[in-house]
Residue, then its C-alpha position, 0 to 999 in steps of 0.5 A: x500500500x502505497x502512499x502517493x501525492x493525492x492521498x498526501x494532498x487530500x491528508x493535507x486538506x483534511x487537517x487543515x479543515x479541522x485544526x484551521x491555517x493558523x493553527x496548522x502554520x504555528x504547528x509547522x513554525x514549532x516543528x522547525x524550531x525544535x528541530x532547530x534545537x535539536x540539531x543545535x543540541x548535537x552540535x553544542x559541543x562544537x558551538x562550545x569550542x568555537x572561541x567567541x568575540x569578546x564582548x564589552x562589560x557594562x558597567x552600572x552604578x546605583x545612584 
């Protein structure tokens, strides 16, 4: 049992009719994001390694 493009797109059109474009575009841009910590999370320990610019201390005083 294969599954081609109509059944996909039909899949599609059906969750988009229940759950609504909104909800459907926010579930795609959470999904991208946790992948993107994922990956980030595979490669921390070279991310960790990587020398970064220095950044300036900020200095406030109390009055």
């Amino acid at each position: 049992m294969d599954i081609g493009a109509p059944e996909l797109i039909l899949i599609l059109v059906i969750v988009v009719i229940l759950f609504g474009g909104g909800r459907v575009a926010k579930l795609g841009s959470e999904l991208g994001q946790g992948l993107r910590e994922f990956r980030k999370g595979l490669a921390g320990t070279e991310e960790e390694t990587r020398p970064t610019a220095t950044q300036p201390t900020e200095t406030t005083t109390k009055s």
